[in-house]
N, C-alpha and C positions, 0 to 999 in steps of 0.2 A: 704463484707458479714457481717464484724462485725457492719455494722451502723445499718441492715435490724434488722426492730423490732421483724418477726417472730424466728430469728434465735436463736438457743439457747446461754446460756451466758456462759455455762464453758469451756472451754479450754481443750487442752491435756497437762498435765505438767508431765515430769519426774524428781521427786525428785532425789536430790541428794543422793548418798548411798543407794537407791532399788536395794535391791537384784533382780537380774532375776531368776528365776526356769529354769530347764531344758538348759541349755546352755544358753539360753538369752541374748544379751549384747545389753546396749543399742543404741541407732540409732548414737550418736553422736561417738561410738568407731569403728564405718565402718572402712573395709580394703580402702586399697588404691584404687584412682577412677580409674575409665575407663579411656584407652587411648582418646585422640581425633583425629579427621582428619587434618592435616597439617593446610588446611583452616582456619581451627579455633583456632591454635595452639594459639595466643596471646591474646586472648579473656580475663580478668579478671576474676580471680574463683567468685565473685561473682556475673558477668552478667549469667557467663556458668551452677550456680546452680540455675536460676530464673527461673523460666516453664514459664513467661513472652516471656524473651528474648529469650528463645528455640522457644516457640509459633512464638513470630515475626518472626524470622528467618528459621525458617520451610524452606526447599527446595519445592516450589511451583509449579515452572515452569522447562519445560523441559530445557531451555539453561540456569540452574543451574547444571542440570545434568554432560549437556556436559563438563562442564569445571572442575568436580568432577572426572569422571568416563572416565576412555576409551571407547570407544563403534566403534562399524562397522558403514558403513554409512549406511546398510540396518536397523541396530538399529536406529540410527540417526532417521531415516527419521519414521519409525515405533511408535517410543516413541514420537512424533512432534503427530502423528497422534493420537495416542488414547487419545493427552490430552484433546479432544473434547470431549470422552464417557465415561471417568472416572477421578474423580479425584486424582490430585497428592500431598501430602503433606509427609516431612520426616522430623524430630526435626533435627537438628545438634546432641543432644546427640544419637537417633539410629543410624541415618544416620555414625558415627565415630564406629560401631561396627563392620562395611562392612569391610572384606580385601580388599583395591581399585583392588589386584593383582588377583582376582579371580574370571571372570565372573559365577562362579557358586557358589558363597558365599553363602549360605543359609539366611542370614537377608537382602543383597541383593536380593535373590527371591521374598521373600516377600513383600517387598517396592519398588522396581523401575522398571518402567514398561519395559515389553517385548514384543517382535515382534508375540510370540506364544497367547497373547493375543488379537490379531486381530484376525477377523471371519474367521473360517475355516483353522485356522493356527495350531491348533490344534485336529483337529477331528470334533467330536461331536460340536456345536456353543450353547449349554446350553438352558440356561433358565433366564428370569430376575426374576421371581419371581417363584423358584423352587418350594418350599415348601406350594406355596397356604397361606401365610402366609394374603395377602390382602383378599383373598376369606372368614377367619374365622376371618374377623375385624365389629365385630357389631357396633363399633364407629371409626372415624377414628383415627388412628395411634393405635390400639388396638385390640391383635391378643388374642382370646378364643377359645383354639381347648382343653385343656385338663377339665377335671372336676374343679380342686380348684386352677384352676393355670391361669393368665395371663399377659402377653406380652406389654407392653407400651415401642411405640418409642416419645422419646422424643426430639429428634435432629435428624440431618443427618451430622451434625462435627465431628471428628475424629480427634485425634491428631496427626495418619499415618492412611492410609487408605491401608489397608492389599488387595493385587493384585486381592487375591483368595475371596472376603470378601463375601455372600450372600444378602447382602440386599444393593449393588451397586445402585441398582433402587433406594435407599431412600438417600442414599449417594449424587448423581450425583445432586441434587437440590442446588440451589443458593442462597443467600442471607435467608432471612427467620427474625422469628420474635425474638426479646431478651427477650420483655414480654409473661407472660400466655397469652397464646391466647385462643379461646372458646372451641377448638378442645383439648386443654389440659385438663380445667377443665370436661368435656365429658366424657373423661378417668378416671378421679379421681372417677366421680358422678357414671361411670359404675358400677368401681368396689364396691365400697360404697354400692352401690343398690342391689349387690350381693353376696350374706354370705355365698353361696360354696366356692368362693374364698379363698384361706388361703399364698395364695403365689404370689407376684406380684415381676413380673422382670421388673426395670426400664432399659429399651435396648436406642442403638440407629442404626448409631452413636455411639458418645460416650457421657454417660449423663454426666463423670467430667469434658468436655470440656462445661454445660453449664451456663452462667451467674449466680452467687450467690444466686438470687432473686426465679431466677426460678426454680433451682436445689430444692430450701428451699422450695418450694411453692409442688416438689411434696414428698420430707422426709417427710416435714410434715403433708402433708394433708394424705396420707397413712397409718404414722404410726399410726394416732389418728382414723384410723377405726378399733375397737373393733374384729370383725372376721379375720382381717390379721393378719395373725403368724409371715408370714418372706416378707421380701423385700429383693431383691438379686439386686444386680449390678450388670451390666454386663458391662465388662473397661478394656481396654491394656494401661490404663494411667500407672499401673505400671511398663508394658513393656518398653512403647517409650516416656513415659515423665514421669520420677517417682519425678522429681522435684515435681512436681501438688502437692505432697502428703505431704510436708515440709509445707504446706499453714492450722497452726494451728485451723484458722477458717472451715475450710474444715472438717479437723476434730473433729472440735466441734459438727458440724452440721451432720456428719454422723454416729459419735460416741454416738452422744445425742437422736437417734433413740430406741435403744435397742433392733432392730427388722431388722437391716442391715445384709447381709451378701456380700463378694464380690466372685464376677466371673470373672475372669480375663482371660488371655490367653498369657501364655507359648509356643511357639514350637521350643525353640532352647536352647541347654542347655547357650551356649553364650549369652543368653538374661538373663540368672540370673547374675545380674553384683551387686556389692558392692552399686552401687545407687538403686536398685533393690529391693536389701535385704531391707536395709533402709526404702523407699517405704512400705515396707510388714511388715515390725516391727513394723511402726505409725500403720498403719491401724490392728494388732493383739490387740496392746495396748491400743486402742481405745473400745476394743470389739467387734473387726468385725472377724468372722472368713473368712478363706479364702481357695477358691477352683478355679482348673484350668482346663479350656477346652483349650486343642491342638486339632489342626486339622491335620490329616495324610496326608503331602506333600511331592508329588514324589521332591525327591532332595533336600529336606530340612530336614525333619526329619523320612524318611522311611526306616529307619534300628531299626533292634534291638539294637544296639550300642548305635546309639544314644538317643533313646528311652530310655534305662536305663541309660541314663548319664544325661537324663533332666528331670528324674524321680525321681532321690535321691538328684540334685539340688533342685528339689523345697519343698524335704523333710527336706534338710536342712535348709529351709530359712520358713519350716512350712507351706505350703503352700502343700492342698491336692490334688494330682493328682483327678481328679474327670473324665472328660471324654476325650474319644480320637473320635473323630468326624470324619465320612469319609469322604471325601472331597465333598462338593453339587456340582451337576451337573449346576452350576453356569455361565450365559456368560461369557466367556472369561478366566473361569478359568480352563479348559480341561485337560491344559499339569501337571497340580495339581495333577492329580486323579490317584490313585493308583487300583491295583486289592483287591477286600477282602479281598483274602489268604492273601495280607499284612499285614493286620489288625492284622489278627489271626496268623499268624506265631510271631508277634511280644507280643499278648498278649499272647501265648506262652511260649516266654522266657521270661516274667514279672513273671507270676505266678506261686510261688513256688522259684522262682530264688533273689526273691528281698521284700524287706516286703509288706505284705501285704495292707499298707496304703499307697504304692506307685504303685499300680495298677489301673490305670482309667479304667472304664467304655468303651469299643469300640462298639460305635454306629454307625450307621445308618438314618438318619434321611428322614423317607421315603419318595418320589414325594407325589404330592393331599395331602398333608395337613396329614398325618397318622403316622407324629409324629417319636417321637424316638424308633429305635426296636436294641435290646443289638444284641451282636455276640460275641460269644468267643468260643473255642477250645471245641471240645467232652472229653467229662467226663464220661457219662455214654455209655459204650460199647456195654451192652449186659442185657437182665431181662427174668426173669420166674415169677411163681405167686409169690414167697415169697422170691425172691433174687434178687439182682443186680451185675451187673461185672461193676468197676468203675477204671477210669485210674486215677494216679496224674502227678504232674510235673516231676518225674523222668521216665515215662513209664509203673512202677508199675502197674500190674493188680491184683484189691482185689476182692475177692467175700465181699459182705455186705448183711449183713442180717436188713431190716430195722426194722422188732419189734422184733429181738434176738432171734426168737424162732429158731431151728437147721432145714436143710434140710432134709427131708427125701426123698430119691430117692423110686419109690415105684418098682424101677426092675434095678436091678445092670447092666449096658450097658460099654462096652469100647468104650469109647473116650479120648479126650486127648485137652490140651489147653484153651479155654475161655468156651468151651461144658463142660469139665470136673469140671471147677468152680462150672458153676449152678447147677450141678448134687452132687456136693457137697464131690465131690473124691479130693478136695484140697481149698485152700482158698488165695493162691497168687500164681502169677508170675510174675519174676523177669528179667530184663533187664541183661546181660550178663554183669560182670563186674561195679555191681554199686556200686556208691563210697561210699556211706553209710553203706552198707553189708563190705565192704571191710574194712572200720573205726572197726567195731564192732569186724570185726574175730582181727584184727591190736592190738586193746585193750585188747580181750581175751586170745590173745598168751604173750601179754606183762605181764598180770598177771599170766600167766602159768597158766592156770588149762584148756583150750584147751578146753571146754565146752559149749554147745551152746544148742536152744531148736528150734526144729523145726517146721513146721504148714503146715504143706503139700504143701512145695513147690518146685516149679521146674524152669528150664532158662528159659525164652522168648521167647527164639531162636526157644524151642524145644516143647515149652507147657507145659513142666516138667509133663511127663505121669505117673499117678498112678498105681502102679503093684500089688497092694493089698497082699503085703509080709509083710506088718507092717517096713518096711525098705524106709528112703527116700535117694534116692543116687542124690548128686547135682553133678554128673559127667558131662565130655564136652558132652556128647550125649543128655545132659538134660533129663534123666526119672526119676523119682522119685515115692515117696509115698507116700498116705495120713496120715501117724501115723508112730508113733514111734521112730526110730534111725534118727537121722539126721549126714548125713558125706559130709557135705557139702565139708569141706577143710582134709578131711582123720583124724583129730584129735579130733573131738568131739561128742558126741551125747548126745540125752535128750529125755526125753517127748514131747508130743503134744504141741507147745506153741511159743515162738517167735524168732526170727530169729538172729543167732549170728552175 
């Protein structure tokens, strides 16, 4: 890359004595490395840090597997079979993140192939081209389905090729060209010709897996069109080969853009490894910021658990959760796919539970070509003409007033519950026992004065009914009142106003 005359000339250098901001340490103070797999036990540290030597030695073929891994012989003979309809490639450095001792390993699911991956072994037999992504390709390799945004595959190589991955059809091609071919410059001249455009994602494949020349041929012709704002990359180079990213030229040439961003893909908190981080630190310090798409896979990462453990990993290592992907109804990838309520039970227990820049996005990405549609949990419960009843992450029900002005009921009714919010006989209720209310009475009694301000509210349990005595009583029957006394915990009361 450094001989090519297009490439840029500067370098990534970290001075000695730069300070980092924000926790920062530089790439060369990494924790200790990953374990490796026995196999590879004696390998020289610097063959095992080259994304060369990882590259070469990729597990390719299925009778590397065999002598890797245990397997049944109905595996056996199943993983022999599919290496006809898909491809197989594993670096040595993911392939060593596998426990050998657990056919349900989750970085195992995703790289070595399974018997549930034959036709009909799974259910449904999918789709090769789910998304219609070929139907909105006006040139080839080049997908235009949104307004200012589009889609360039530039390879079909992959450094691992993920079980569950959706463009397998473009994957499964062979050999192919190392120079710009016509079909690339096409893509460039599309976009160029096109100044709705403002976002171009170079996909593949994977585009850091290709040749220097060609890689540089589309940063640069991209970045030098005047209406593109951002170029995104889409790459699990920092997943399953984060060596790639030690290759200072690389970052010359990605960093020298000013208009990069990368998209990587996380789904296992075990994949944020010390080589990992490293990876993610050159490409921050370069000026690329960084965002992560997971995909929601049954057995790999479809817990809440895990989900927030690979959520504040990749917070820690700066890297923005951005979306959570439901799994496409992809050939072969069946046994993958989760129900929705997964989705949503889990973005759930993200929001509200965990900060808020470590919440992705839980998408959808619809069959025919109709793109991405969000899904997350109900928030809004209930509306009249000038109110709303809105839940949060604790359960909490609030009445909200969107332009402040007060309700006026125009005829006093008894009701009670989420009826009585919008009617405006009160303005929250509260989940039985919530820990927050329970922090504030905790603090109140600690500084003695047992004093609190109420706001018309009542349990959850009960709807906290208003009795219109100016009294609000937070007793276990839950009834209460719009105004005045608040006894929630028998020691305190106040004014109209907020909650001890």
């Amino acid at each position: 890359m450094g001989d090519s005359p297009s490439s840029p000339s500067t370098g990534v250098s970290i001075p000695n004595g730069t300070e980092f901001a924000d926790g920062d340490e530089p790439p060369s103070s990494a924790p200790r490395p990953s374990s490796r797999h026995p196999a590879w036990a004696d390998v020289p540290e610097t063959q095992w840090n080259d994304w060369r030597w990882q590259s070469q030695h990729a597990i390719r073929h299925p009778r590397q597997l065999l002598d890797l891994l245990p397997f049944s012989e109905d595996e056996r003979r199943a993983i022999e079979a599919l290496q006809a309809q898909y491809k197989l490639a594993i670096p040595p450095y993911y392939f060593s993140l596998i426990d050998p001792s657990d056919p349900r390993d989750p970085i195992r699911l995703q790289s070595v192939p399974s018997p549930l991956e034959l036709a009909g072994a799974a259910g449904a037999d999918g789709e090769d081209d789910p998304l219609d992504e070929d139907k909105d390709s006006p040139v080839p390799g080049l997908t235009h389905r949104y307004p200012d945004r589009a889609l360039l595959v530039t390879t079909h190589v992959c450094t691992m090729y993920c079980r569950f991955c959706t463009r397998k059809r473009a994957t499964m091609k062979r050999g192919g060209w190392d120079a710009v071919s016509h079909d690339d410059r096409r893509m460039v001249e599309y976009v160029r010709d096109h100044p709705e455009i403002h976002d171009a994602i170079i996909s593949g494949g994977d585009p850091l897996t290709l040749p220097p020349e060609k890689l540089a041929f589309f940063v640069e012709n991209l970045t030098a069109i005047p209406h593109l704002d951002v170029i995104r990359i889409g790459t699990r180079v920092p997943v399953t080969l984060p060596q790639r990213l030690d290759d200072d030229d690389l970052m010359a040439l990605l960093g020298g853009s000013g208009k990069i961003w990368i998209q990587t893909h996380f789904n296992h908190p075990r994949e944020v490894t010390p080589e990992a981080r490293r990876g993610c630190d050159r490409l921050r310090m370069a000026g690329m910021p960084i965002n992560n798409h997971a995909v929601l896979l049954k057995g790999v990462n479809d817990s809440l658990a895990t989900q927030r453990a690979l959520c504040r990993a990749l917070l820690r290592i700066k890297v923005r959760p951005y979306y959570l992907f439901h799994c496409d109804p992809v050939t072969g990838a069946g046994h993958f796919r989760t129900p929705i309520w997964k989705g949503i039970e889990i973005i759930e227990g993200l929001r509200g539970h965990t900060s808020g820049l470590g919440v992705p996005t839980y998408v959808v990405d619809a069959p025919r070509g109709g793109g991405k549609i969000p899904l997350m949990p109900n928030y809004l419960l209930s509306a009249s003409n000038d109110s709303v009843v809105l839940r949060n992450y604790e359960g909490m029900l609030v009445h909200y007033h969107p332009t402040g002005e007060p309700v006026v009921s125009p005829e006093p009714v008894e009701t009670q519950g989420v009826s009585a919010l919008l009617e405006g006989q009160g303005e929250v209720l509260l989940p039985e026992g919530n820990p927050r209310m329970l922090r504030r009475r905790s603090r109140n009694q600690a500084n003695g004065n047992g004093h609190g301000k109420g706001k018309g509210i009542g349990r959850l349990h009960d709807g906290g009914r208003p009795n219109g005595n100016g009294h609000h009583h937070d007793n276990p029957n839950g009834h209460g009142s719009g105004n005045g006394h608040h006894r929630g915990n028998g020691n305190g009361k106040g004014k109209r106003g907020i909650v001890p």
